[in-house]
N, C-alpha and C positions, 0 to 999 in steps of 0.2 A: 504494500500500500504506500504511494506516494502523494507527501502532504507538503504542501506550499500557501503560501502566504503571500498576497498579492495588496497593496494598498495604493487605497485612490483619494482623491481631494472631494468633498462634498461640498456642493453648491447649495445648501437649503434657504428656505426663504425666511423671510421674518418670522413667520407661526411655526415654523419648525425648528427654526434655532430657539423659539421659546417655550419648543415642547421637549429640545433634547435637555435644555438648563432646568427645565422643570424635573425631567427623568432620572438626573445626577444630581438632583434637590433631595430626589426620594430617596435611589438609593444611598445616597451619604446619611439619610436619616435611619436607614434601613442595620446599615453598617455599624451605624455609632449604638443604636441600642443594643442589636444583639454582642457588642465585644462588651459593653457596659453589664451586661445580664452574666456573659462568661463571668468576667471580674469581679461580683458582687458574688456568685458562687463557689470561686477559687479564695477570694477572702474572707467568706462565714466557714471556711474549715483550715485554716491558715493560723488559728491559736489553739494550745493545748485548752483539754474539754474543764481544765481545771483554772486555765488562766484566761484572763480579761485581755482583750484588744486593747491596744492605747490607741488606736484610732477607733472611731464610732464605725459599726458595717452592720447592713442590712442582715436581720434574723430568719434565715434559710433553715426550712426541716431539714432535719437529718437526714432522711429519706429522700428528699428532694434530688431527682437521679441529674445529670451534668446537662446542661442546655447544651444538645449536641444539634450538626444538621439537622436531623428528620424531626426532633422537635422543633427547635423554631422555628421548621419549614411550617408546621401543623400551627405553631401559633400564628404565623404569619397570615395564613388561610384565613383564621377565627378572628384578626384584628383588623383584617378586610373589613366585614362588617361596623367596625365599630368607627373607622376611621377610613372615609370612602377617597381619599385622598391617594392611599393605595393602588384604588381602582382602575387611576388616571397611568400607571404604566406596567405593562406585560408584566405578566407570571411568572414567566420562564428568565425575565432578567433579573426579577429582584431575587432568585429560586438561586440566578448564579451569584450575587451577590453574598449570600451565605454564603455557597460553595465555596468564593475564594475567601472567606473567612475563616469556616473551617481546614480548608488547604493550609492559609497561612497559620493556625495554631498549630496544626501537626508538625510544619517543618519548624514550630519554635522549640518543639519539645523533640524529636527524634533528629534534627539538623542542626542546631543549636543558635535558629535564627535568632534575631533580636523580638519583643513582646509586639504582636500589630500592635497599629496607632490608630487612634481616634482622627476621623476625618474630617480637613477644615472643606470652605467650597473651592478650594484651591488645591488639595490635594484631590480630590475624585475627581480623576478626569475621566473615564471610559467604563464601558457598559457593554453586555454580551445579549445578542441573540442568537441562542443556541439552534432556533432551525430558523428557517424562513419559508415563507411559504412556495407554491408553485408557479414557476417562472418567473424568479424577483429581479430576473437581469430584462431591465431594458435595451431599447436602443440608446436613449443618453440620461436613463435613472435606474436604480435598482430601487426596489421594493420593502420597506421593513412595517412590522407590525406596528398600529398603533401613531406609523407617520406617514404611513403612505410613500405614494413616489416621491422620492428626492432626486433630484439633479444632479450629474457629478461629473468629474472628468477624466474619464477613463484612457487614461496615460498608454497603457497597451492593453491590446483583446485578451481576453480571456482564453486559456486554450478548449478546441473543441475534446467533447469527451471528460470535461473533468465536473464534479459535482460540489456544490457550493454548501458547505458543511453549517458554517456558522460566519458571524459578520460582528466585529466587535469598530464599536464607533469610539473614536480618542476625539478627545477636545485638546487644543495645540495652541500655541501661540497667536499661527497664522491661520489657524480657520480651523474646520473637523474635517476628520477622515473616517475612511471606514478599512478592517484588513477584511479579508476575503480569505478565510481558511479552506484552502482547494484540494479533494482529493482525488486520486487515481488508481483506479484496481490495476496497478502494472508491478512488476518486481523489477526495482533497476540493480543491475552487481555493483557493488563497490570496484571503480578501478583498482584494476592489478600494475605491479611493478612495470615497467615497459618504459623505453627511451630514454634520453638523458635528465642523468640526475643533476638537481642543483641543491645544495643547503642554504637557510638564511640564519644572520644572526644579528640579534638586536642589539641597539646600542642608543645611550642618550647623542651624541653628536650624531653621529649617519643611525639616521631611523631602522635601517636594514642596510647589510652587506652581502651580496651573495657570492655563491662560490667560483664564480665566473669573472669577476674582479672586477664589480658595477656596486659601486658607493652610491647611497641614495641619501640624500641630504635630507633631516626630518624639518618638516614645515612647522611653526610655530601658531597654532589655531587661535587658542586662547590667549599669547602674549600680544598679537596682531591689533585684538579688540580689546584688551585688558583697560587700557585709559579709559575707553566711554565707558564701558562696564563699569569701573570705577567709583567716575564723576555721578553716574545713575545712581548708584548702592547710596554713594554719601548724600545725594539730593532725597533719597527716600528717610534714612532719620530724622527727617525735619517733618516730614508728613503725619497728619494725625489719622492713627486705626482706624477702620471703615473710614475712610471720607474715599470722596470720587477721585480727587487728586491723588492718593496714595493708589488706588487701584490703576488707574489710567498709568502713573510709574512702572507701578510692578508688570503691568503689561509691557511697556516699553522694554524691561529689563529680562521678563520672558523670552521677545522676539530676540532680542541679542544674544541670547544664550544656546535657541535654536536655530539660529545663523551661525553658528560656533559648530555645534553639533552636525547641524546638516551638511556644513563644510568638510568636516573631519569622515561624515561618512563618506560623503561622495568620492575623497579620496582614494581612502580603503579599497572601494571597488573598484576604481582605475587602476589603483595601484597592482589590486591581485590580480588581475586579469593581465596587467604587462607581466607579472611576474611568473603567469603559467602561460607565456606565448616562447613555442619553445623547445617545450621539457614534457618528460612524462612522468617524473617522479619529484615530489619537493619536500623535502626534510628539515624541520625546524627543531627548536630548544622545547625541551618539556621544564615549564617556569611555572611556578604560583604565580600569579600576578596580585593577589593580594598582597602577599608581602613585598613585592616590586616596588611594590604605592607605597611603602613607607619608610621615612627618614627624610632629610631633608630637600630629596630632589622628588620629593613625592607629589606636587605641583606638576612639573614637566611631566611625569610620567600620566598622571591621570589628563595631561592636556593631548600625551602623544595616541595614549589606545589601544597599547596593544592588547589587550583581551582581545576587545572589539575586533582588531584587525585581524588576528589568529580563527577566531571564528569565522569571521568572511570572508579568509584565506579558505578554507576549510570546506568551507563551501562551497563556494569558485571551482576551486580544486574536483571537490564533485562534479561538477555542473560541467565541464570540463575534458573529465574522462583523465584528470591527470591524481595519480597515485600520490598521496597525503600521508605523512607519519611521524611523529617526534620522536625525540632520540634523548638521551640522557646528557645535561647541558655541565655536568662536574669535568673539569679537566680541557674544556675547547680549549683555552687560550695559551694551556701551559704542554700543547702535545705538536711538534712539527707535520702538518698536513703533506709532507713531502717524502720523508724517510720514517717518522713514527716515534723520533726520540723525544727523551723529553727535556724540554724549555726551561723549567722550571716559571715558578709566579711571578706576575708580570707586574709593576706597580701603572694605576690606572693613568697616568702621567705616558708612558711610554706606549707609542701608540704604533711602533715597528714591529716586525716579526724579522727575529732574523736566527737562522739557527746555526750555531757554531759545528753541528758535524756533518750538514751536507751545504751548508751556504745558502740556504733558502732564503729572501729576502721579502717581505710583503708587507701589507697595512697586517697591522691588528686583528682588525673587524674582518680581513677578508680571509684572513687564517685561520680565525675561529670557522668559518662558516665554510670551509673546504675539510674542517676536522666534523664537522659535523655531516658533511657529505659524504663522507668516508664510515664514518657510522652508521649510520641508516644503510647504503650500499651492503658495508658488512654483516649488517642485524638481517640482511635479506638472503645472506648464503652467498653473496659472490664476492667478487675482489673487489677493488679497489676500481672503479672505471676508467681514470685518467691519468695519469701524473700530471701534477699541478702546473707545472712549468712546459706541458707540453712535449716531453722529451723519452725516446725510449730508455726503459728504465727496466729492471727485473721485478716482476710481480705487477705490475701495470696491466690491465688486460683494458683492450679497445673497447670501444660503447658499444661496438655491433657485439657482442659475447653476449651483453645483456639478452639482447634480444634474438639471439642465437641464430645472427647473419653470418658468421664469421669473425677472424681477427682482424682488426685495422687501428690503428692511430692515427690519434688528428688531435691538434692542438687545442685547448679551452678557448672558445672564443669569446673575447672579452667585449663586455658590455661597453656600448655609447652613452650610456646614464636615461634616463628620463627626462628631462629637463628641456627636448623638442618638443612633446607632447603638449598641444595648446591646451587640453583637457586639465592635464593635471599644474600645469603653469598657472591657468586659471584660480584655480583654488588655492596655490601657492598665493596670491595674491588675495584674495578674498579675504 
């Protein structure tokens, strides 16, 4: 079963964008009582039967079983009645609105998430309907319950043959969307091993090095727009809670931040897609990146993305037909990608590679990421596919081995950068 995810821009009109603010009115209300109901039952058994609370908590029977899903679903049913207010939006959204309530308690107790939060009307942005009805895709609206046709702008068609599962609407800076969860009764194989390999390795100066000896210089997103970002945050201290002024700000400082964002992704995907034009295999660092984020360059790192990017590498990669797999990231920098000895640790200042027993000479960044291409190669059963320098060498075997053409060598053809592409030039600037 193949599942995708397609998003478009929605065009609604006045009554609809005051029926969808209505519908994230509710469930934000929906939300905040039942984590309040949790919390008032996790605190009436939270003091021994012997000792007094020092704070005041609501008096819960004993017996009183855990407000799980399937009950607050059933109260939720029985407060329809009392409060027709309810009534004004689908069943089935405010039904998923529990669901990811109960979602997110389970992963705070078995994943060791943080406790959900209580929602302001700033934090609920989006909402699910889980079906839709029959034939919700127009020619220029789709169809949801309860709004009827909306207008939208369908960026690319739909493919034929695929079934439209569910449609979750986000509120955004610059208008709402809708995703389009798509599936397909097809089985696609994971690509296998085949063609030339490349490694990449990450780094704060060059965003990516790869094994081909193409520096890619990392763009600065958020240092670009940090000034007006700034100058906004400190103009918002002075603004008083609810007034229109402070919200009309926080909106300005919204769009800014998803101008940031939307920049950084549209990169990514250019970027991965130049980086599997080419190759059939690409071997990266297996990193936490949570711990990446932290110390004092943990700024730069959460403005660069590599989670994000490793993901939509990863993807690409699929999408692609080019073979994806990380590799163990201890020892890149301190192993000769050329003869195999070792370098010993390299202080972060020195940004050469050069190794005293076969003469190898390189960046840094592009020796890591030729030892990491060596790795992956190896983790796959075969040798070594290149020597790095191009040159016959003992234990070298030629790219056509992989793919079991023959032997031949041919030198690493080294990268021209990025930096002609007006796509990605573009956002460098942005």
């Amino acid at each position: 079963m193949l599942t995708m995810t397609y998003e478009y821009k929605l065009q609604p009109t006045a009554e609809q964008m005051a029926a969808i603010e209505q519908t994230l009115e509710v469930c934000r209300s929906v939300w905040n009582f039942a984590l309040r109901q949790r919390k008032d039952w996790c605190n009436s058994r939270k003091s021994p039967i012997n000792v007094c609370s020092i704070q005041s908590e609501y008096i819960i029977a004993a017996d009183e079983p855990f407000p799980n899903y399937h009950r607050q679903a059933k109260q939720l049913t029985n407060a329809k009645k009392q409060y027709p207010r309810l009534k004004t939006v689908h069943s089935q959204v405010l039904q998923q609105v529990l669901r990811t309530l109960d979602r997110a308690w389970d992963d705070m107790k078995a994943r060791g998430f943080g406790f959900p939060r209580f929602k302001s009307k700033y934090r609920m942005r989006s909402f699910v309907f889980p079906q839709l009805g029959k034939d919700p895709i127009g020619d220029h609206a789709i169809k949801f319950p309860k709004l009827g046709w909306v207008r939208w702008r369908q960026s690319r068609p739909i493919p034929e043959g695929v079934e439209v599962k569910q449609a979750k609407i986000v509120r955004k800076a610059s208008g709402y969307f809708v995703m389009l969860s798509l599936q397909l009764n097809v089985n696609v194989p994971n690509p296998m091993p085949h063609g030339h390999p490349r490694g990449l390795d990450w780094g704060y100066d060059k965003f990516v090095a790869t094994s081909d000896g193409e520096e890619i210089k990392q763009p600065r997103f958020l240092k670009t727009l940090q000034r007006q970002l700034k100058l906004l945050q400190r103009r918002l201290k002075n603004k008083q809670k609810g007034s229109n002024n402070r919200h009309k700000l926080n909106q300005k400082i919204a769009r800014l931040h998803q101008k940031i964002s939307d920049t950084r992704k549209d990169w990514h995907f250019k970027l991965a897609h130049h980086l599997c034009d080419g190759v059939g295999m690409l071997f990266v660092e297996d990193i936490n990146w949570v711990s990446w984020q932290r110390g004092m360059l943990s700024k730069h790192s959460a403005d660069t993305g590599f989670g994000q990017f490793v993901e939509i590498l990863e993807w690409v990669c699929w999408k692609r037909g080019v073979y994806f797999a990380k590799v163990d990231r201890n020892g890149t920098s301190q192993t000769c990608p050329n003869c195999g000895g070792y370098t010993g640790k390299k202080p972060l200042d020195l940004r050469v590679h050069c190794c005293s027993e076969c003469g190898y000479t390189t960046t840094r960044d592009v020796a890591a990421s030729q030892g990491i291409r060596n790795r992956g190669v190896s983790a796959l059963g075969h040798s070594v596919v290149e020597n790095v320098c191009g040159l016959e060498a003992t234990g070298s075997v030629g790219h056509d081995a992989l793919v079991g053409t023959g032997r031949s060598r041919k030198p690493v053809s080294r990268g021209t950068g990025i930096a002609h592409l007006k796509d990605i030039k573009r956002s460098e600037m942005a």
